[in-house]
C-alpha positions in Angstrom: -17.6 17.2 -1.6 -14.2 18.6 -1.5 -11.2 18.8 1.4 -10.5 22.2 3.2 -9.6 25.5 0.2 -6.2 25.8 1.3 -5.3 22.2 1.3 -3.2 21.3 -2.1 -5.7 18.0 -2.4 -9.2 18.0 -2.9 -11.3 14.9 -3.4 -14.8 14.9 -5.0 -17.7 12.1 -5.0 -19.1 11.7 -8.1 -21.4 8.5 -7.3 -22.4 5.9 -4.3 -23.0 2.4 -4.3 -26.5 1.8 -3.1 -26.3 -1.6 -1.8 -22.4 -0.6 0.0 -20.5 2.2 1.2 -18.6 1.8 -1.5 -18.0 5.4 -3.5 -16.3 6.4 -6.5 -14.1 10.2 -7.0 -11.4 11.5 -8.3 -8.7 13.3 -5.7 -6.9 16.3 -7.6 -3.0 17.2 -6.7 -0.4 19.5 -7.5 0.5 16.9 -10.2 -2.7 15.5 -11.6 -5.9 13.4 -10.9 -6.4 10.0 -10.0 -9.4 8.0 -10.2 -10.9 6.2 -6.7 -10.9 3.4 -6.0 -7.0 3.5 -6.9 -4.5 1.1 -6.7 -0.9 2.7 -5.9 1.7 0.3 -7.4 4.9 0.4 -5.3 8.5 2.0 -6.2 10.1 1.7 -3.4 13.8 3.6 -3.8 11.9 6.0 -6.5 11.9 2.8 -8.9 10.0 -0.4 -9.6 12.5 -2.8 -10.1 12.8 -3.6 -14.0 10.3 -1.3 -14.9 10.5 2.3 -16.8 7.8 4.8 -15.7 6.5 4.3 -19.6 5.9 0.9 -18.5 4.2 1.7 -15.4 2.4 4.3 -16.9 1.2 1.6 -19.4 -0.5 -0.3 -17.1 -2.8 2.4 -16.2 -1.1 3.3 -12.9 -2.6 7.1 -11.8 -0.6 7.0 -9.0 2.3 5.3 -7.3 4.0 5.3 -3.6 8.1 6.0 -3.0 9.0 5.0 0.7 10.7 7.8 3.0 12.8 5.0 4.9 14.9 3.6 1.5 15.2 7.4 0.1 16.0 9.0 3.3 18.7 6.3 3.7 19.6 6.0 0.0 20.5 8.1 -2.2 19.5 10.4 0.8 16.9 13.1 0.8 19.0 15.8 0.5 20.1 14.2 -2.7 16.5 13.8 -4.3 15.6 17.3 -3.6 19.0 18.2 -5.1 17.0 16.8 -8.5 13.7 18.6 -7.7 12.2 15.6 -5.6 11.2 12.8 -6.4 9.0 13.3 -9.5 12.4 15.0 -11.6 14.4 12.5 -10.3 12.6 9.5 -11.5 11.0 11.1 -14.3 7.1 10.7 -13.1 4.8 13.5 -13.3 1.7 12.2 -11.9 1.0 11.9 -8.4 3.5 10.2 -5.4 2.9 9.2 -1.9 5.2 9.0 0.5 4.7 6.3 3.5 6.2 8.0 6.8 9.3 4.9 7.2 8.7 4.5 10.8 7.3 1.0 10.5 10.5 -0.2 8.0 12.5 1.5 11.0 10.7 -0.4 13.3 10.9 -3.7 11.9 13.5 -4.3 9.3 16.5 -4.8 11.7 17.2 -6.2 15.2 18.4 -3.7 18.0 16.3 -0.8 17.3 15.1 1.7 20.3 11.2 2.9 20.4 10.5 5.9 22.5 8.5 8.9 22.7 11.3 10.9 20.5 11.0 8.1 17.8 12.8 5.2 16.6 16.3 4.9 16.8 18.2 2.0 14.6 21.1 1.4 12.5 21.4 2.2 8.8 21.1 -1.1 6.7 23.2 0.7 3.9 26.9 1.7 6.6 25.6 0.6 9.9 25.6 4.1 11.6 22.8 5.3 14.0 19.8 6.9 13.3 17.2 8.8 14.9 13.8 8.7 13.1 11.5 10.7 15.1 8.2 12.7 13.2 9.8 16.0 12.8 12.8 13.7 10.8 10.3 12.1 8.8 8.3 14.6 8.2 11.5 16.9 6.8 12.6 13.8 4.6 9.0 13.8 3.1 9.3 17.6 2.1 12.2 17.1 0.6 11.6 14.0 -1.5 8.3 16.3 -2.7 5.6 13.9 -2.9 2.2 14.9 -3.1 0.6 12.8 -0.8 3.1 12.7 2.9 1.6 10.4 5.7 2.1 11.0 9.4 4.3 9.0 11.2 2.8 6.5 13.4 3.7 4.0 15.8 2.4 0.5 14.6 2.7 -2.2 16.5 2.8 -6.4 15.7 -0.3 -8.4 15.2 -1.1 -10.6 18.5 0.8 -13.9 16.8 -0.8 -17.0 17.4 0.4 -19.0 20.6 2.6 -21.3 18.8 4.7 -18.2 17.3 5.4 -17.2 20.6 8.3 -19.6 21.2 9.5 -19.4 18.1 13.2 -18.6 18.2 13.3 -17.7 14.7 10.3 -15.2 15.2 11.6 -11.6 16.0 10.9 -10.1 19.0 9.1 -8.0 16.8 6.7 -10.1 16.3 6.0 -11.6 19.5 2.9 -10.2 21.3 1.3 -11.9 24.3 -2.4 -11.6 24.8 -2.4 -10.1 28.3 0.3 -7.6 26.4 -1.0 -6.7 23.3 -4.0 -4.2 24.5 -1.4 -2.2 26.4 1.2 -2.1 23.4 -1.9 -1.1 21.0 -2.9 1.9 23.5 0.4 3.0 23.8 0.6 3.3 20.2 -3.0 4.7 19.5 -1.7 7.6 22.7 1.4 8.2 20.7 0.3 8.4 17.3 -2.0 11.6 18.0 0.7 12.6 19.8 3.3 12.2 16.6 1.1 13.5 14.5 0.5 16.8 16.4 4.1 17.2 16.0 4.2 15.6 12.3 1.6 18.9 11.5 3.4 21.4 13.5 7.1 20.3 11.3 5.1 20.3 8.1 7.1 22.9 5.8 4.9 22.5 2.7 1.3 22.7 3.4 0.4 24.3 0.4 2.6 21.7 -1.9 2.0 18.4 -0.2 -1.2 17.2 1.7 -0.3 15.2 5.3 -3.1 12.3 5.7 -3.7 10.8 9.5 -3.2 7.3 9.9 -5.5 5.8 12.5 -4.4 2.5 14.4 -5.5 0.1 17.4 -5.2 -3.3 15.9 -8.5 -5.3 15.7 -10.0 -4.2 18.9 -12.7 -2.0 17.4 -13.2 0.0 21.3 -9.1 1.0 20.6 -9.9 1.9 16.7 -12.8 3.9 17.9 -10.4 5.8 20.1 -7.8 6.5 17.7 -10.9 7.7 15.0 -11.1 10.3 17.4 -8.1 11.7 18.3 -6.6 11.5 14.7 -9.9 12.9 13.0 -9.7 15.3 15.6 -6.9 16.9 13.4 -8.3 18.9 10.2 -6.3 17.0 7.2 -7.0 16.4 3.7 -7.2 12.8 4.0 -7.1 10.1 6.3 -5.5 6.1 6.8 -6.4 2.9 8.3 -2.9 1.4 9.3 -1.9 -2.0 11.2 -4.3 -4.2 9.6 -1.4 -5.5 7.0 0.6 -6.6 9.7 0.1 -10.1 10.5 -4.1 -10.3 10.6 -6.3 -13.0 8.9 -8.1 -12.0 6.3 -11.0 -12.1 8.2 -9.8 -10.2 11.1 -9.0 -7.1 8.4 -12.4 -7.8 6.5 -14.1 -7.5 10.3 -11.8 -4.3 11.2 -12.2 -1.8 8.0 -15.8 -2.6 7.7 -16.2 -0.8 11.1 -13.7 1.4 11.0 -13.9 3.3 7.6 -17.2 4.3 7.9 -15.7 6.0 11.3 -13.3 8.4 9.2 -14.9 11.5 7.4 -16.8 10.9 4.4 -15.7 14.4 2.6 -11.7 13.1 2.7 -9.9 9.9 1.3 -10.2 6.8 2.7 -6.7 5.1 2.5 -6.2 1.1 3.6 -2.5 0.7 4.0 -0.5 -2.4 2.4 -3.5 -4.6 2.2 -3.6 -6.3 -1.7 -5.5 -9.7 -2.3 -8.3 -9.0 -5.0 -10.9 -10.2 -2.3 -9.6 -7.8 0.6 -9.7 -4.8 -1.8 -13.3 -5.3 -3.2 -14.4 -5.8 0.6 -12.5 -2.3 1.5 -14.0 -0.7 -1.2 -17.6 -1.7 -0.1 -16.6 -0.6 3.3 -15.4 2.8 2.0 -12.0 2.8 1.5 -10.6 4.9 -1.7 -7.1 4.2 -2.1 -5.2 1.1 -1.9 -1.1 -0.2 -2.0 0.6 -3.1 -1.9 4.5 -4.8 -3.1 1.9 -8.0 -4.1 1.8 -7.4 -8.1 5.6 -6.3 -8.3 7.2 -8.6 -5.9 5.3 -12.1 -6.2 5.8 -10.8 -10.4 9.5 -11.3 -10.0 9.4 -14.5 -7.8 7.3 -15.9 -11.0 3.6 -15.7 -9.9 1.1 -14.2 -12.4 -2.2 -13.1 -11.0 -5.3 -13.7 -13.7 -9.4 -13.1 -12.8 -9.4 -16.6 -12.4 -6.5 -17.0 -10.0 -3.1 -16.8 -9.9 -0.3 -19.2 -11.9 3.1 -20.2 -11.0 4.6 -20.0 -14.1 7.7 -22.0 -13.4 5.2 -25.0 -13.5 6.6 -27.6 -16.2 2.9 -27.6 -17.5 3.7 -24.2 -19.0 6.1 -25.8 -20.9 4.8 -25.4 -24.1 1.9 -23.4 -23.3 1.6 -20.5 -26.9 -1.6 -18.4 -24.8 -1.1 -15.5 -23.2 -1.0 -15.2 -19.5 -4.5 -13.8 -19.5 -5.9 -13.8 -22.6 -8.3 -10.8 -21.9 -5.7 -9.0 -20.8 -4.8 -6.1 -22.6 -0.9 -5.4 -20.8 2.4 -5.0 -22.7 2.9 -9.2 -22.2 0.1 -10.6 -23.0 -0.7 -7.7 -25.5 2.4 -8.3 -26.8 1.9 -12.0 -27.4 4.4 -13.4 -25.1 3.6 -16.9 -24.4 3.6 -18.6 -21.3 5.6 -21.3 -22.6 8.1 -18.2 -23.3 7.7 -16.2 -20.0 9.0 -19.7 -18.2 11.7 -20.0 -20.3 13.1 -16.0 -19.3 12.1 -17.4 -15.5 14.4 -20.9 -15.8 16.7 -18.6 -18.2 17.1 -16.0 -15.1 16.5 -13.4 -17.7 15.6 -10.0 -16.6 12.9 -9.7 -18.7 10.8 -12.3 -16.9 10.3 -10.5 -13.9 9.2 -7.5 -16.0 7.0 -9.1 -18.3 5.3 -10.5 -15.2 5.3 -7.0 -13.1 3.2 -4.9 -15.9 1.2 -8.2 -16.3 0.4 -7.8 -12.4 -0.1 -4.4 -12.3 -2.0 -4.5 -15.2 -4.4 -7.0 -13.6 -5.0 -4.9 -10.4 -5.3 -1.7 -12.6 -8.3 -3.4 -14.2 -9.8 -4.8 -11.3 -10.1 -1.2 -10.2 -11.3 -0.2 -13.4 -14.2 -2.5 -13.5 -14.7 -1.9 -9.7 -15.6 1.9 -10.3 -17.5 1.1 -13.2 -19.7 -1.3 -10.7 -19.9 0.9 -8.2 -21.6 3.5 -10.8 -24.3 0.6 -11.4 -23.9 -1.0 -8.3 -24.0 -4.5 -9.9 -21.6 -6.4 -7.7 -22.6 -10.1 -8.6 -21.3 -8.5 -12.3 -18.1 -8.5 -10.7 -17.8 -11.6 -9.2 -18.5 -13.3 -12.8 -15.7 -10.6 -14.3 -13.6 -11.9 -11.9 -14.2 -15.4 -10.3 -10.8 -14.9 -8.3 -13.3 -13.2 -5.9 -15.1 -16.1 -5.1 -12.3 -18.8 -5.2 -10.9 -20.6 -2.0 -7.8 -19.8 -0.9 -6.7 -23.8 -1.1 -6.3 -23.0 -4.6 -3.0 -25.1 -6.2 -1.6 -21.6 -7.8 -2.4 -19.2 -4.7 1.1 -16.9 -4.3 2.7 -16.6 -1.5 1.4 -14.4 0.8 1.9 -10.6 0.6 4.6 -8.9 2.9 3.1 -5.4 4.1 3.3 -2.4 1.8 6.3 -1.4 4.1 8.9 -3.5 3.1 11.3 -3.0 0.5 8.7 -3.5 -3.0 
């Protein structure tokens, strides 16, 4: 099964799970192949903080995702095409995605303007005023050259539980009353097909760079349903499930993409936006979902959390102390490769050494890399109760004493 000829990505199925929807390809762009299911490790500003693209590319990482909103606004797009996009100008020559930056525009600062043109807000870097509308987004993704660009979309808030709604430390934001929130979420389904018509029509580099759809409509499956078919209505090389990394349970986004992937076409790429937990990706991928991100390995790796199959470790813990092991001893990353102790790791945390937070990064992205690894493998011998004894994270509770805190969406800053 391949995309349209004249689309620069093309995605082949090369087996099915027969107990799932889970499937297993390889997508093919103008700067290599990755592997799906794929895990797309996070460089936000065209970097991962701490970490060369040698060490990114150590952990096995096919793919990664830059963010239009932090380029565009710094160093500024104009500057990265200036160094032949983003690939030349952070020295990775496999395949980028871009995310859109309408939800960082959105939701990262106070006194922002939605309307049909776009979203209008002040720069975070000098304070002046910007207007971020799908044509604007769409020319900062040509220029910053990524393979992969994604519509912009209007994504709305979660409905927040009752006691968040008088919150005065909760942004407006993030309020939603009921009796609100199915208007807000068909106002946004409405204008994302609108957006994206206009995203396709500003696309300068068809043949270079493939545009996927992002479909939205919170949990209400009768909205998400909707949205399936104005989006998919749109012939594009690949498709996304967006607003189920903004403030759901974990079984409100289990309950969502198990209805709504199957929805999207089964020819293109199935892509679940910011969603990261071990548990929520292995439940995507038997829903059919191909492609995955999340700021979870990189940023919860530099507040000190390491994630292991058996569950994840604050290594500031004084019971590290003196701990010689590895962090995971069957893990095969630059640290624990390496033989860095854990006893030696807390010491570069309680040190405030730099190289703590990078030994912990690759250790993290390591671990998801290999989770994906041993997730295609599975799905090739559909032995899924295999995986659950590879990986007993998958069956843990989440009252566990080492859970990290949870993950932010794949939209802020990584």
């Amino acid at each position: 099964m391949a995309s349209s000829a004249r689309s620069p990505i093309t995605f082949e199925i090369s087996a099915r799970s027969q107990s799932t929807r889970a499937r297993l390809g390889r997508v093919t762009t103008p700067h290599g192949s990755y592997d799906t299911p794929a895990f797309m490790p996070v460089a936000t500003a065209a970097t991962m903080k701490g970490l060369t693209p040698a060490q990114i590319e150590s952990t096995g990482s096919q793919i990664i995702l830059n963010n239009a909103y932090h380029l565009m606004l710094r160093p500024g797009a104009e500057r990265v095409a200036h160094f032949g996009g983003s690939h030349s100008f952070m020295r990775w020559n496999k395949p980028i995605l871009t995310d859109s930056g309408g939800f960082q525009a959105w939701s990262m600062t106070e006194g922002t303007k939605l309307t049909e043109e776009g979203v209008e807000f002040r720069s975070f870097v000098d304070g002046s005023k910007i207007m971020l509308s799908p044509e604007r987004s769409i020319d900062v993704q040509n220029k910053i050259g990524a393979d992969i660009i994604m519509a912009f979309d209007d994504c709305p808030p979660a409905l927040r539980p009752e006691k968040d709604l008088a919150d005065p430390q909760l942004s407006r934001k993030r309020r939603s009353k009921p009796e609100d929130h199915r208007k807000r979420l068909e106002e946004a389904i409405d204008r994302t097909a609108r957006w994206l018509a206009r995203c396709i029509a500003a696309h300068a580099r068809k043949d270079e760079q493939g545009l996927f759809g992002i479909v939205q409509g919170g949990t209400d499956l009768e909205l998400r349903r909707r949205s399936v078919e104005q989006i998919c209505s749109f012939d594009l090389p690949g498709f996304a499930i967006g607003g189920v990394a903004v403030g759901e349970s974990p079984d409100e986004i289990h309950r969502t993409v198990a209805e709504v992937a199957p929805m999207l076409p089964d020819a293109k790429p199935r892509y679940l936006m910011g969603v990261g937990y071990e548990r929520d990706i292995v439940a995507a991928v038997k829903a059919g979902v191909d492609m995955f991100d999340c700021v979870l390995p990189t940023r919860n790796g530099r507040k000190g959390y390491a994630f292991t199959p058996t569950g994840a470790l604050r290594i500031r813990n004084a019971r590290h102390t003196l701990d010689p092991t590895p962090i995971d001893p069957t893990c095969d990353c630059l640290a624990c490769g390496g033989g860095f102790s854990r006893g030696y790791i807390r010491h570069l945390f309680m040190a405030d050494e730099m190289l703590g937070p990078t030994l912990l990064s690759i250790h993290n992205i390591r671990h998801f890399q290999r989770l994906m690894v041993d997730i295609r493998a599975i799905i090739r011998h559909d032995a899924w109760l295999d995986l659950e004894a590879r990986w007993p994270v998958l069956r843990a509770t989440s009252s566990s004493e080492d859970k990290p805190e949870d993950a932010e969406p794949t939209q802020s800053p990584g």
